[in-house]
TORFI-693295 format. One line per field, with one value per residue: residue number from 1; x, y, z of N, C-alpha, C, O in turn. Coordinates in steps of 0.02 Angstrom, whole numbers, plus 32768, in hexadecimal, padded with zeros to 4 digits. Example, Ala and Ser with C-alpha at 12.3 -4.5 7.8 and 13.67 -1.06 7.14 Angstrom:
TORFI-693295
nr = (1 | 2) $
nc1 = (8294 | 8282) $
nc2 = (7EE4 | 7F90) $
nc3 = (8186 | 8162) $
cac1 = (8267 | 82AC) $
cac2 = (7F1F | 7FCB) $
cac3 = (8186 | 8165) $
cc1 = (8294 | 8285) $
cc2 = (7F5B | 8002) $
cc3 = (8186 | 818A) $
oc1 = (82C8 | 829E) $
oc2 = (7F5A | 8039) $
oc3 = (81A7 | 8192) $
This chain:
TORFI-693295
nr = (1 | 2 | 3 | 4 | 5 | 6 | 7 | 8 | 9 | 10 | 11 | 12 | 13 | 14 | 15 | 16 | 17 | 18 | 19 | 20 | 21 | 22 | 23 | 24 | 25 | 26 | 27 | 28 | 29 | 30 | 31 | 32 | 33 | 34 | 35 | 36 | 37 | 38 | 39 | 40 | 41 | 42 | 43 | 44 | 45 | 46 | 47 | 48 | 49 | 50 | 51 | 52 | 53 | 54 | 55 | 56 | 57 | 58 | 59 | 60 | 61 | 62 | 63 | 64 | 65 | 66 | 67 | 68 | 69 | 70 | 71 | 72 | 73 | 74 | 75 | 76 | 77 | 78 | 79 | 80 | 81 | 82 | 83 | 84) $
nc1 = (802A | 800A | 8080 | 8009 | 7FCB | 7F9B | 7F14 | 7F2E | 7EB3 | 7EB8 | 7F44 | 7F37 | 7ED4 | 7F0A | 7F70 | 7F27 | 7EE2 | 7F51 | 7F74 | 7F07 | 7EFD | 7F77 | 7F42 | 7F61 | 7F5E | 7F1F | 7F7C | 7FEB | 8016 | 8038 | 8090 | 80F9 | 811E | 8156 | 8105 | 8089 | 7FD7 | 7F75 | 7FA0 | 7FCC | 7F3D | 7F0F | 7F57 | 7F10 | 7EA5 | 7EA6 | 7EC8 | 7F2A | 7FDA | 8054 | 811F | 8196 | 81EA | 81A9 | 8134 | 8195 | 81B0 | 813D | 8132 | 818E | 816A | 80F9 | 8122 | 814D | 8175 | 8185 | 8174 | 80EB | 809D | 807B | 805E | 7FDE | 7F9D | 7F84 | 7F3F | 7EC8 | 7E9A | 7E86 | 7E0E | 7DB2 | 7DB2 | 7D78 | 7CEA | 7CCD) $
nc2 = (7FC5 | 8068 | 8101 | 816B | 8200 | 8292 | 8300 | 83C4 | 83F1 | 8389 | 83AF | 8444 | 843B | 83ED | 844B | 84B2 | 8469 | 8442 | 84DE | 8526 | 84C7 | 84E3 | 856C | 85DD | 8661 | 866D | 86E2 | 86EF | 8671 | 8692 | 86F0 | 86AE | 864E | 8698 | 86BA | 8703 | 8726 | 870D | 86A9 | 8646 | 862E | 85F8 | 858C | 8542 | 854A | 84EB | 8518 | 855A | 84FE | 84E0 | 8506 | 8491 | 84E9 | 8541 | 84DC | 84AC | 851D | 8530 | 84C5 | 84D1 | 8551 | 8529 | 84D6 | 843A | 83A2 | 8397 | 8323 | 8309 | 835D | 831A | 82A8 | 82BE | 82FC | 8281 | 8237 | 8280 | 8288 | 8200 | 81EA | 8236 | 81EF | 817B | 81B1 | 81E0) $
nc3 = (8000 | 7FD9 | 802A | 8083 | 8050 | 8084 | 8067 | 8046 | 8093 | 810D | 8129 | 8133 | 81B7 | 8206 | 8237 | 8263 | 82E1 | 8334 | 8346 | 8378 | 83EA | 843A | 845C | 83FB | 8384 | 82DB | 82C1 | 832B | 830C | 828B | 828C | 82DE | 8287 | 8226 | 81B9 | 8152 | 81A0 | 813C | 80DA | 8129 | 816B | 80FA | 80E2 | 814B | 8125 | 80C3 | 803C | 800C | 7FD7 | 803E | 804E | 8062 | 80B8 | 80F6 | 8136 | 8190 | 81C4 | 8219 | 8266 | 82C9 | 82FD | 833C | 83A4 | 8374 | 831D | 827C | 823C | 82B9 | 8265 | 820A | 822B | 825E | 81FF | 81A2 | 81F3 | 81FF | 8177 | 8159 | 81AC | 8167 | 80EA | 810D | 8143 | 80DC) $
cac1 = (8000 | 8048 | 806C | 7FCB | 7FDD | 7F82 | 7F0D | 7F40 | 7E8A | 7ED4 | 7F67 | 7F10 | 7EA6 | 7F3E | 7F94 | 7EEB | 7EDE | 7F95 | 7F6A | 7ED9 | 7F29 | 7FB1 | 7F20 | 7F94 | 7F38 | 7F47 | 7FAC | 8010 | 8047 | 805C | 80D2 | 8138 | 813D | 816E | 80C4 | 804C | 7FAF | 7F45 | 7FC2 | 7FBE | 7EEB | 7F01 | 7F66 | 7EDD | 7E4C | 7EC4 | 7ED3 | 7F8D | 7FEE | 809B | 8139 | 81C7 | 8215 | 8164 | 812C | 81D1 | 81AC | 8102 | 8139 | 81D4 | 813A | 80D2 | 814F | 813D | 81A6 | 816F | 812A | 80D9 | 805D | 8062 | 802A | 7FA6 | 7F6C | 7F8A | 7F0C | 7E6B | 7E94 | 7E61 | 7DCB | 7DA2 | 7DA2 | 7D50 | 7CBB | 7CB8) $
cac2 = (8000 | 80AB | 8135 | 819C | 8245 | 82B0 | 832C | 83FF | 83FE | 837C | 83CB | 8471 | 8426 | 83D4 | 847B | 84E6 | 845F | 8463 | 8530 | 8518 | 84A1 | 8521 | 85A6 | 8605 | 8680 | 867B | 8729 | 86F8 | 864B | 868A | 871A | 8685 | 8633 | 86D5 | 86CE | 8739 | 8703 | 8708 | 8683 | 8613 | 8620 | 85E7 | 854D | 851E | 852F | 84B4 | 853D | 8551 | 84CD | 8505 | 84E4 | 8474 | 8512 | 8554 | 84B0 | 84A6 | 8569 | 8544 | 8499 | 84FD | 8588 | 84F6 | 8497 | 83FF | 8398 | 8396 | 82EC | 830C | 837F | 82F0 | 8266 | 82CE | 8301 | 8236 | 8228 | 829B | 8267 | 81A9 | 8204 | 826F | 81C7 | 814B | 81C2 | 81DF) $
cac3 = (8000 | 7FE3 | 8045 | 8091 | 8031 | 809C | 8033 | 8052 | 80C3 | 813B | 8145 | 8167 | 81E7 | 8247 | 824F | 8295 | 8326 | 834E | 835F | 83A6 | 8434 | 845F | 8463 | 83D5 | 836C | 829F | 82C0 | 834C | 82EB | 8249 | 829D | 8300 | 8256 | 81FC | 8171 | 8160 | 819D | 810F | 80C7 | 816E | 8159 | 80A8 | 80EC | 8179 | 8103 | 807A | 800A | 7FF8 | 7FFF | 8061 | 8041 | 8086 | 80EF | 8123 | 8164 | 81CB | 8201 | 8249 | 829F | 82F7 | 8313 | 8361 | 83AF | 8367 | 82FB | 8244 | 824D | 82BB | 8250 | 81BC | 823C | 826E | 81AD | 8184 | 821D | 81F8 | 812C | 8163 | 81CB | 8137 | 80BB | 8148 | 815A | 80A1) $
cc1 = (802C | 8043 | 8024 | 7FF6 | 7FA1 | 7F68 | 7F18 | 7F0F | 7EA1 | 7F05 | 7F54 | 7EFC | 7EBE | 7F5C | 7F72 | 7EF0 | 7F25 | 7F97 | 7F3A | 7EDB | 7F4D | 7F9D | 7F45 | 7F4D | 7F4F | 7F8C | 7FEF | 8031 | 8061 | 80B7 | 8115 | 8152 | 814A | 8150 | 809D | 800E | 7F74 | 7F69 | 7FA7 | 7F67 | 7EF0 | 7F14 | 7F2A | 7EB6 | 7E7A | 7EB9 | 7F10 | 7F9F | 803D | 80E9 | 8163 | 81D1 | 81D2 | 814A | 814C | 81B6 | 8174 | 8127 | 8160 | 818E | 8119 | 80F2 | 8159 | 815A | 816F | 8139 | 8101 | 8085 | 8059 | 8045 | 7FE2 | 7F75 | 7F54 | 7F3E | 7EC6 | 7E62 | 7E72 | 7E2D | 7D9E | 7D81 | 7D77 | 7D00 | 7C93 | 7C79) $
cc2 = (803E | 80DD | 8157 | 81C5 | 827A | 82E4 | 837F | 8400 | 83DE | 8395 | 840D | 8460 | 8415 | 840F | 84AD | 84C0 | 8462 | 84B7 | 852C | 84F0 | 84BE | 8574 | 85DD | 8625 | 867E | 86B9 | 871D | 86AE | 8659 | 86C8 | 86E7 | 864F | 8660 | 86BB | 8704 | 870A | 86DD | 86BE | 863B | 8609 | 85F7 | 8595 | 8531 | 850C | 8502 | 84DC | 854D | 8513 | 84E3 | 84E2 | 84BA | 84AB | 8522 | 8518 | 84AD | 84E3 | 854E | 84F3 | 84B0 | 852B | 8554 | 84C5 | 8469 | 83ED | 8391 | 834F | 82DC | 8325 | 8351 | 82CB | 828D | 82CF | 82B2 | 8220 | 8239 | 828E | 821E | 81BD | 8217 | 822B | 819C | 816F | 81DA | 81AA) $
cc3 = (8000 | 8015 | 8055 | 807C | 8050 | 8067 | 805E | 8085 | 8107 | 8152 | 8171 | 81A4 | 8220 | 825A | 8281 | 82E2 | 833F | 8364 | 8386 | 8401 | 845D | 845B | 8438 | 8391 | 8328 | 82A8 | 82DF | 8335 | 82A5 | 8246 | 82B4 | 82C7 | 8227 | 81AB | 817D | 8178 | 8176 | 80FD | 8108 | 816C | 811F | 80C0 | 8114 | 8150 | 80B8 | 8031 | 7FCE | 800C | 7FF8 | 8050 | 8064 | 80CC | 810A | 8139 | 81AB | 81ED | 823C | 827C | 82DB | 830D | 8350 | 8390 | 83BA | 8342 | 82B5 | 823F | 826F | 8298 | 8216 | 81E4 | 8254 | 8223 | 818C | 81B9 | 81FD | 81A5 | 8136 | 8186 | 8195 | 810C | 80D8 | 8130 | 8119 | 8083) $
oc1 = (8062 | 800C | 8003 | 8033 | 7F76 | 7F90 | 7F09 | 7F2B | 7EA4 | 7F05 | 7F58 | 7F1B | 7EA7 | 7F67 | 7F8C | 7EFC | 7F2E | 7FBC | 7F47 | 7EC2 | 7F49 | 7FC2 | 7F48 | 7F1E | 7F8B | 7FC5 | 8024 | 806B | 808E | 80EB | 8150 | 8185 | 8149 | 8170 | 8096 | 800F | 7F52 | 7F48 | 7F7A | 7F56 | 7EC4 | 7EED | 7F10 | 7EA1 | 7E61 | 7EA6 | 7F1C | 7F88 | 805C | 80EB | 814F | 81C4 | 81C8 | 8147 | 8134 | 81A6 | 817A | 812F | 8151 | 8180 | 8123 | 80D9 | 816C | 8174 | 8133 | 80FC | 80E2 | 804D | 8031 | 800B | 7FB1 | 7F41 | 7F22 | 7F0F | 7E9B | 7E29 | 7E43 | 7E07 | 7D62 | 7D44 | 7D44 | 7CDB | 7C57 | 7C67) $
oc2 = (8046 | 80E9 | 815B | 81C2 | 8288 | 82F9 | 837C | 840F | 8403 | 839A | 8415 | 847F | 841F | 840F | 84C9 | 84E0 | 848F | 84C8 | 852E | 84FE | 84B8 | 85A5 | 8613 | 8604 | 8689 | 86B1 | 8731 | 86A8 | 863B | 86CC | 86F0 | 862E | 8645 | 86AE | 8729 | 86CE | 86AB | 8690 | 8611 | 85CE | 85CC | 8567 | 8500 | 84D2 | 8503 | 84C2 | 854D | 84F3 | 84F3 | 84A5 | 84BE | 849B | 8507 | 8526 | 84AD | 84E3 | 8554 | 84FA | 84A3 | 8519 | 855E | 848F | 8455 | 841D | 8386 | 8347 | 82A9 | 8310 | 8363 | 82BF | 826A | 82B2 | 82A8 | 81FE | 8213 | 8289 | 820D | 818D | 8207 | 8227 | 8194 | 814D | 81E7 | 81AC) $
oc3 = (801D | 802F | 8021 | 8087 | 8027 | 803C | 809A | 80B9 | 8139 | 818F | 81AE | 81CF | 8258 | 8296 | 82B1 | 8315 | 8368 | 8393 | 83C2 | 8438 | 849B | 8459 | 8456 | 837B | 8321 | 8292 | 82C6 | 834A | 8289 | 8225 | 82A4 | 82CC | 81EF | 8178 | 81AE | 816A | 8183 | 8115 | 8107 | 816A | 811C | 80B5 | 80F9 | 814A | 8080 | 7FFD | 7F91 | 803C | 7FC5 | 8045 | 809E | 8106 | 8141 | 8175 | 81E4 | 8229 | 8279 | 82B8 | 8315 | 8346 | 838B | 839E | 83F1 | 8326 | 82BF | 823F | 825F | 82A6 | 81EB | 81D2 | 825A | 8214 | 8169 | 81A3 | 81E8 | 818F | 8114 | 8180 | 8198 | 8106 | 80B6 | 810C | 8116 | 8048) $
């Protein structure tokens, strides 16, 4: 079986509750990950999809290790398809 490829919404989705958890405000994580916020919104709602170094920013923002925020997206993606 291959890889789970998490789609841009899961990812979004894993990054809002990670903010959400550490009570962190779009403004005040997209400042500690040096984005703008509009940008950082765009990722939650799976709009943008971010790159290598902006992933890394917001995990370092969140402080969490990167895979962390894939096993979470790999998570609510098998929620997402399950409930499909």
């Amino acid at each position: 079986m291959p890889p789970m490829r998490p789609s841009r919404t899961a990812l979004g989705r894993a990054v809002r509750e990670l903010r959400h958890e550490r009570g962190l405000t779009i403004e005040g994580l997209a400042a500690d990950a040096d984005m703008h916020p509009t940008f950082l919104s765009g990722i939650e709602r799976g709009n943008y999809n971010p790159s290598w170094d902006k992933l890394c920013d917001l995990a370092a923002a969140l402080s969490v290790r990167l895979s962390e925020i894939v096993l979470r997206a790999e998570a609510l993606e098998q929620q997402a398809q399950a409930g499909s």
